[in-house]
Every structure is written in structure tokens, then in C-alpha cells.
N, C-alpha and C positions, 0 to 999 in steps of 0.2 A: 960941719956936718951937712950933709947935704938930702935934699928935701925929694930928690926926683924918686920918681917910680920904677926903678932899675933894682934888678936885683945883687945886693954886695956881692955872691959869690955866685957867676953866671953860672957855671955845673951843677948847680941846685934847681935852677929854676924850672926842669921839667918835675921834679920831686914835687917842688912848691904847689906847681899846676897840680896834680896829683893828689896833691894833701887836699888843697883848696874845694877842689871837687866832692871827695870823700865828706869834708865838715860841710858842706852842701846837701849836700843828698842826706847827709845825719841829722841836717836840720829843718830838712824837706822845702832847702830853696832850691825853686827850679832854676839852679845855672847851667847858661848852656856858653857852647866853645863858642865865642863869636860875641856879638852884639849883645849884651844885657841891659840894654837901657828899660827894659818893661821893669825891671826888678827896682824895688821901693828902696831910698836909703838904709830904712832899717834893715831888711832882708840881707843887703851888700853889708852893712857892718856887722853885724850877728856872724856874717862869715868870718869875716875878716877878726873880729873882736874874739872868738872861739878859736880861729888859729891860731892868735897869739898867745891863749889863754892854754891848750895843749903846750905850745914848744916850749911854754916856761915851764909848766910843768915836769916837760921832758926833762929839759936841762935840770932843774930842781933834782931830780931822779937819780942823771948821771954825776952832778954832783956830791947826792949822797952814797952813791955806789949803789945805790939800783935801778938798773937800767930798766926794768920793765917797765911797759908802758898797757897803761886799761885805755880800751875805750879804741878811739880810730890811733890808729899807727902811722907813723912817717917813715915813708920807706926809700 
């Protein structure tokens, strides 16, 4: 399994961007497109730790057979 920063399924990754943004702003960290090195570990992983925390959700969802989703959307 490999460890890099690359996204599995490249056709997603403007999506990814998108989402990433959205649980940003939801969680009132200010990321911006570019350089974020001002932003605090915690800040970056809050983000990052919530996006995970939706898509499993998600999938949890589609697994059960409902697809709806509360809260920020992946589109």
C-alpha cells in the first residue's frame, strides 16, 4: 500500500478539492488555494480528520441503501 499523497482515482481530485474546501469553511478554517503553511496542525487535521469522517459516513449510507447525505455534500 502505498503512503504518497496522490489521489487513487485522479478524476476525483477536483471533487476532493471541493469537498476539502466546503469542510473548511464548515469548520471556519481559513484555507486558502495555495500555500497554507500559517494554518496550525490541528486546523489541517480537523480538516482532513472530518473529511474522512463524512465519506464513511457516506459510504455507510450507500451501503445501507440511503444515499442521502446531512450536512456538507460531495458532489
Amino acid at each position: 500500500m502505498s503512503t504518497s499523497n496522490t489521489t487513487a482515482v485522479p478524476e476525483a481530485k477536483g471533487a476532493l478539492d471541493r469537498f476539502k474546501f466546503e469542510v473548511a469553511n464548515e469548520l471556519g478554517v481559513p484555507l486558502t488555494d495555495g500555500y497554507n503553511g500559517n494554518l496550525t496542525s490541528k486546523q489541517n487535521g480537523s480538516v482532513g480528520g472530518y473529511m474522512v469522517k463524512k465519506m464513511i459516513e457516506a459510504q455507510e449510507r450507500q451501503m445501507s441503501g440511503n444515499s442521502q447525505m446531512s450536512g456538507t455534500t460531495m458532489r
